[in-house]
Every structure is written in structure tokens, then in C-alpha cells.
C-alpha positions in Angstrom: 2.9 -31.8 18.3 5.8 -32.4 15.8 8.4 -30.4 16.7 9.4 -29.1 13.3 6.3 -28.3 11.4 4.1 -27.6 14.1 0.8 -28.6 11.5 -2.6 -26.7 11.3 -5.6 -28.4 12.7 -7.3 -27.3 8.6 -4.1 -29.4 7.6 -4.6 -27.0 3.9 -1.4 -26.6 2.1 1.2 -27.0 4.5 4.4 -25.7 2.4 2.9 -22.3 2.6 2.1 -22.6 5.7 4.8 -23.9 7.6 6.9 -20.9 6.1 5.0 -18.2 7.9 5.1 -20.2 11.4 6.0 -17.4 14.1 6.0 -14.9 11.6 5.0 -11.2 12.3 3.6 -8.4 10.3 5.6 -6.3 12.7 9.1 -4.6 11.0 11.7 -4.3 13.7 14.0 -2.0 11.3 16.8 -2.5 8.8 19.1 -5.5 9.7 22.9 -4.7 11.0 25.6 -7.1 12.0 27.9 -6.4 15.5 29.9 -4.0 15.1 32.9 -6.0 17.4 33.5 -5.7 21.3 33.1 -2.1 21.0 35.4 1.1 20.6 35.5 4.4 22.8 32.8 5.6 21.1 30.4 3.3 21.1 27.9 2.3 24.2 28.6 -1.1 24.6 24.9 -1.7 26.9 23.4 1.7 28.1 21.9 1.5 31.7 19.2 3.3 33.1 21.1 6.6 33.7 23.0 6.5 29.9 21.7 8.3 27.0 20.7 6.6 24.5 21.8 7.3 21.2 19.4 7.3 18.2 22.3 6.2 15.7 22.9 2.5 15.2 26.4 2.3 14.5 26.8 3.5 18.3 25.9 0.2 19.8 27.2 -3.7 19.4 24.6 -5.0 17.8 23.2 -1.8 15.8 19.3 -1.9 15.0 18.2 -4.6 17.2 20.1 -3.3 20.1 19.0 0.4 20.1 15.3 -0.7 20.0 16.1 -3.3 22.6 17.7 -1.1 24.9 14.7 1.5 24.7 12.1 -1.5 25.4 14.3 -2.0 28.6 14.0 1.5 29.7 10.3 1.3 28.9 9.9 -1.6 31.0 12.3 -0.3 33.9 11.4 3.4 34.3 7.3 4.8 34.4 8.7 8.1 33.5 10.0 7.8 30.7 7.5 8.3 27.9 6.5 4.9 26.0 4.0 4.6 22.9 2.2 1.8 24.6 -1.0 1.9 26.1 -2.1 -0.3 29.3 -5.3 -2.1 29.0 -7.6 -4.8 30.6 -7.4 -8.4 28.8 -9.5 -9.1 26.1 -12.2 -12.1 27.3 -11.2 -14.6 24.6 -15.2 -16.2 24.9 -16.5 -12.3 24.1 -14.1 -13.2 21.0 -15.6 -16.6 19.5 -19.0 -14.9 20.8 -19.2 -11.7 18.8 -22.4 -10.6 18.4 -21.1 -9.6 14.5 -20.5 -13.0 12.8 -17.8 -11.6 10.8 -15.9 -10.5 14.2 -15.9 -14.0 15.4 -13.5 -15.9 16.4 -13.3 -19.6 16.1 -11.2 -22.2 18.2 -10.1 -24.8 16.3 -8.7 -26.7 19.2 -9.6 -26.6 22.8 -8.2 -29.1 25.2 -5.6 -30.0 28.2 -2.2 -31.3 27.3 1.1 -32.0 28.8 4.3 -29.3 28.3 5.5 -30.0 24.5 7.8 -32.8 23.9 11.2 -32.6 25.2 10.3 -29.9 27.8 9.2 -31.7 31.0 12.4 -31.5 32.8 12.4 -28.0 31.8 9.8 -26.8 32.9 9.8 -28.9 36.0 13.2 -27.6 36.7 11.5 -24.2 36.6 8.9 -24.9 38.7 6.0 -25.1 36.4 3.5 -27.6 35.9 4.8 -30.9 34.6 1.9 -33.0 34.3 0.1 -35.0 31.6 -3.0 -32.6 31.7 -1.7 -29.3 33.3 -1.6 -27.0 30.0 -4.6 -25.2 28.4 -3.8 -25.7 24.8 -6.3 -23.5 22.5 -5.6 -22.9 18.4 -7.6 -19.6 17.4 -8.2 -18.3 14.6 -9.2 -14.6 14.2 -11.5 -13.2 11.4 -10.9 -13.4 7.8 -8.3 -10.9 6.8 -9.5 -7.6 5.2 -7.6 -8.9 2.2 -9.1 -12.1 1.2 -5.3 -13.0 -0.4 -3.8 -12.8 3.1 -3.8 -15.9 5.2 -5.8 -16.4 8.0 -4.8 -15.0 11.3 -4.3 -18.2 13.6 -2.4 -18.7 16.9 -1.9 -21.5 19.3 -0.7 -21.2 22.7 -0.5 -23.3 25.7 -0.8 -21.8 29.3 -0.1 -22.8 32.8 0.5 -21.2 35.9 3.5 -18.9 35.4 4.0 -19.7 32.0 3.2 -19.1 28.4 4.4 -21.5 25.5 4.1 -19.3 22.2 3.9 -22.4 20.0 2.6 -21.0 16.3 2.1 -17.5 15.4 0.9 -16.7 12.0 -0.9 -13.0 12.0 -1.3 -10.6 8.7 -3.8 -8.1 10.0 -5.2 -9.6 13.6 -4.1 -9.1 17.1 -1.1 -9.4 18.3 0.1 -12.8 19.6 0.7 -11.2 23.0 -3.0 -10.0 23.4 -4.4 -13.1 22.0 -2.0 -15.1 24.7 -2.8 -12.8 27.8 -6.4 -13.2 27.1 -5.6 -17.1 27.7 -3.9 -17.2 30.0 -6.0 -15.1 32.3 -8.7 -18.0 31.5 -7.3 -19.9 34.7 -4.5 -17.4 35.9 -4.4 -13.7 37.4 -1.5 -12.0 34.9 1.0 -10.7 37.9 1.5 -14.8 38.2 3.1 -15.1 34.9 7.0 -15.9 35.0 8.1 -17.0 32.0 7.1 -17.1 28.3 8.7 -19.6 25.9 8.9 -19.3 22.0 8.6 -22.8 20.6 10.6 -24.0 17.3 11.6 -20.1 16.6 11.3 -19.4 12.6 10.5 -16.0 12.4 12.7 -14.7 10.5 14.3 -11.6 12.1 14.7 -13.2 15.4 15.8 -16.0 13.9 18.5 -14.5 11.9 19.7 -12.5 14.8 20.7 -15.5 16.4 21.7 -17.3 14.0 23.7 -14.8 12.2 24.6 -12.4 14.6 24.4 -13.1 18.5 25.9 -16.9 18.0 28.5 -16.1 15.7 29.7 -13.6 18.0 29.6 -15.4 20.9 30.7 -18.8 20.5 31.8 -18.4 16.6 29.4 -20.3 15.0 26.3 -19.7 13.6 23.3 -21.6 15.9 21.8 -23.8 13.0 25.4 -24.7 11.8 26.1 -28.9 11.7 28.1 -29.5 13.9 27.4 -26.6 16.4 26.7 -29.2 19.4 27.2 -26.1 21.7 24.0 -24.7 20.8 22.3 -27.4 22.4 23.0 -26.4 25.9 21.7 -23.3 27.6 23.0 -19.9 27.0 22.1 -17.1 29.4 21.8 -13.8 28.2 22.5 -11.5 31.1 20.2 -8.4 31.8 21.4 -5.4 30.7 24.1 -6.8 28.8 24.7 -5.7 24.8 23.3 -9.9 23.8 20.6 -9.1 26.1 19.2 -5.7 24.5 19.4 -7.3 21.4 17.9 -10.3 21.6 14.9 -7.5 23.5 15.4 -5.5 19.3 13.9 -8.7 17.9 10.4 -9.3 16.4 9.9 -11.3 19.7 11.7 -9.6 22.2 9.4 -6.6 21.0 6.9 -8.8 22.0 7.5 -9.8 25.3 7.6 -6.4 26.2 5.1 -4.8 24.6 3.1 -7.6 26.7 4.8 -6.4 30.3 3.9 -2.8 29.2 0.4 -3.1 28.4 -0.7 -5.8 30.8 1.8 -4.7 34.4 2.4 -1.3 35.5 5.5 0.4 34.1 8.2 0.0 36.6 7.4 -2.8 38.3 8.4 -6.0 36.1 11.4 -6.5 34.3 12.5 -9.5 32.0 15.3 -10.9 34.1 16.8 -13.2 31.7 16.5 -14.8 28.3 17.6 -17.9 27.7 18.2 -19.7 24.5 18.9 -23.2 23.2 18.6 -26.0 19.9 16.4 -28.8 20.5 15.5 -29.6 17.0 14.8 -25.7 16.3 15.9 -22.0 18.4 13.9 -22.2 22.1 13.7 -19.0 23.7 12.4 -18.5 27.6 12.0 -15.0 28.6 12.1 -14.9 32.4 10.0 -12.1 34.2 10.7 -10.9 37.9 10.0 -7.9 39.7 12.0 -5.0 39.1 12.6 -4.7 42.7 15.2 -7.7 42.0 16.9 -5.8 38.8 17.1 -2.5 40.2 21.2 -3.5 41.4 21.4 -4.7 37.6 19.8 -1.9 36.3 21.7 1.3 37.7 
């Protein structure tokens, strides 16, 4: 797959197209820049003890850090209440073989292919499949929007044991990418095997923008897409718990990924571990999922 436009099987007008590529009809609240390393009075990364505040302006990285520091606690403690609802998988064939035509979903393409290009020494490194046929690679698309203006709701994912590559998302009023992804994946895989879940050639644009325009610049004092930013190329770790971390979870994705862990695990016993980020050609994400078990030092 070309790693920049990432093209539509329909191949129909691909300008408008390629600019809603991992987009979201989720909102993920007003945008705020870091506030700095932090003053007495702000909470630099609340743990699972800490309160958390309800105003922005408390925390490093404002919006995106508040709601990712609740999706942490969601994801770490069972007791504390959480808005999502667990539920079984949907069976993506009981999709495609609704017995309402206008329900139906229809694969566009269906076949075995090898991880995407420039990623077989990273996911070999990581212990995933590597091979030339080892990912299920299915393009979907969901039923016509209610509003015949929006586009059609499509995604494409590839899947492999332990891991999920997100690589386009482009939903107006259908499922969520992380129900139509589970429902994949569970195709060849039980769900507690899952480990990691990658976000291909990021250009959504509030978790794009958070990186490129907040958690970079802050970091390494640069913005990620900037010329000659050849630091962005390698690896960067973002630490559980800490304030880059919780952010990165207050993102259109990082929503995501845990609204996936809270619907499809139990509450309390899987946490995302890590997230990793890095260019190579666009933003790559990996969110890494172990057992809380492991976090609960981190997490106290």
C-alpha cells in the first residue's frame, strides 16, 4: 500500500478522500497548548490515588491530558465508574450477511498480506508475525450513511496474532473503528492475545496536531513534521503514567485504544503500557497492551 495516500479500492475522487483518512466523527474537546513543566498548582500526571481535577489549566497538556488521564483510570481501576459498556464482538460475516440489505456490509478487499512496507523489522522485533502471508487484510465498508451527502463509512485493517494495524479509518455515522477491528481480529485470534495496535500514516487531525504541535515541540523543540526534524525518525517512548503519556491517551486515538480495552477486557486487568511514536514517511503510533498486573508498581 502507498504509504502516503493509502488509496480506496473504488479509487472515486481521491483529493476528498485522502483528506478524511483516519478521521473521526468523535470530538475530543477544545484544543490547548502545554502549559510548561508545571507550577505548584498544577498536577503534572495524576496516579491512581490523585484527584483529578475537571479544569484544564491544572494539567500539562490541558484538554487532551485531563481526558487522558481519566481513560487511564478507567482502564486501571473497575471501581471507578466509566460510561463504557462491555460487550461480545460483533461477527463481522453476520455484518456482510444481514438479512436487511440496507444493513449490509460489503468487503471490498479480502486477502493475506505481509506487515505494511517498512515495518518487518518492527514488528519482528516485537515478536509478531513477519511473513509474506501472515496478515488478514480486509477493507469494509459499512452501510450508506443516513445522510446521502456524507461519505461512505469504510475501514481497513490488517490483523495478526497480537496485533492490530489501523491502516485507514474514514467513519461519519458507522461503527467505531475499534468494534469494526475487534470483530477482525477475533476472525483468527481470541482478543486477550492482542498486544499491540498500530496507527498507520496518522492524519487525523487532532492527534495529529497534538503531536505535531504540542507533545514534539515540547519535548525535543521541534514540531514532528518540521524539515529537518531527523529526530523524529527514531523511536520516542512515552512512559505510562507520565503527563506525554495521558495526553497522547486525550487524543481522537488514544480514546480509541481504550474505549477498545474497556469494552472488549475486563476493567482492571489490562493496561496500555506504552505508546510509542515515530516518522517514516507520516506519524506511526504503537500502543502496547500488558496486564495490569505489570503496571500496578507504575500506577500507585
Amino acid at each position: 500500500m502507498d504509504s502516503r495516500r493509502q488509496s480506496s479500492s473504488r479509487h472515486q475522487s481521491s483529493s476528498r478522500r485522502s483528506a478524511s483518512r483516519h478521521r473521526s466523527s468523535s470530538h475530543s474537546g477544545p484544543s490547548s497548548h502545554a502549559q510548561g513543566s508545571g507550577t505548584s498548582s498544577q498536577i503534572i500526571a495524576p496516579g491512581l490515588g490523585d484527584h483529578l481535577s475537571n479544569n484544564p489549566s491544572r494539567y500539562v497538556f490541558g484538554w487532551h491530558q485531563l481526558q487522558g488521564a481519566l481513560r487511564q483510570r478507567w482502564l486501571q481501576d473497575a471501581n471507578t465508574p466509566c460510561p463504557i459498556e462491555p460487550k461480545q464482538p460483533a461477527s463481522l460475516m453476520r455484518l456482510v450477511n444481514h438479512r436487511n440489505p440496507s444493513q449490509r456490509w460489503h468487503i471490498e478487499i479480502s486477502h493475506f498480506d505481509p506487515p505494511p512496507a517498512g515495518f518487518v523489522n518492527e514488528v519482528a522485533r516485537q515478536g509478531f508475525p513477519h511473513g509474506s502471508h501472515a496478515y488478514r487484510k480486509i477493507r469494509v465498508e459499512g452501510p450508506e450513511p443516513q445522510n446521502p451527502d456524507l461519505e461512505p463509512n469504510e475501514y481497513c485493517h490488517l490483523t495478526a496474532k497480537g496485533v492490530i494495524f489501523a491502516m485507514d479509518i474514514n467513519r461519519t455515522d458507522g461503527m467505531h473503528w475499534s468494534d469494526v477491528a475487534v470483530s477482525q481480529y477475533v476472525m483468527d485470534n481470541p482478543i486477550d492475545t492482542l498486544r499491540s495496535i498500530y496507527f498507520h500514516d496518522v492524519i487525523n487531525l487532532d492527534t495529529k496536531r497534538f503531536f505535531t504541535e504540542e507533545l514534539y515541540p515540547q519535548r525535543i523543540g521541534m514540531r514532528f513534521d518540521a524539515r529537518d526534524n531527523y529526530e523524529a525518525e527514531q523511536p520516542m517512548t512515552w512512559s505510562f503514567g507520565t503527563p506525554e503519556y495521558q495526553g497522547i491517551l486525550g487524543t481522537t486515538f488514544g480514546k480509541g485504544v481504550c474505549a477498545l480495552l474497556a469494552t472488549y477486557f475486563p476493567r482492571g486487568t489490562v493496561s496500555i503500557a506504552r505508546i510509542v511514536s515515530w516518522k517514516y514517511a507520516d506519524l506511526q503510533i504503537r500502543f502496547d497492551i500488558e496486564p495490569t498486573l505489570y503496571m500496578e508498581g507504575l500506577a500507585l
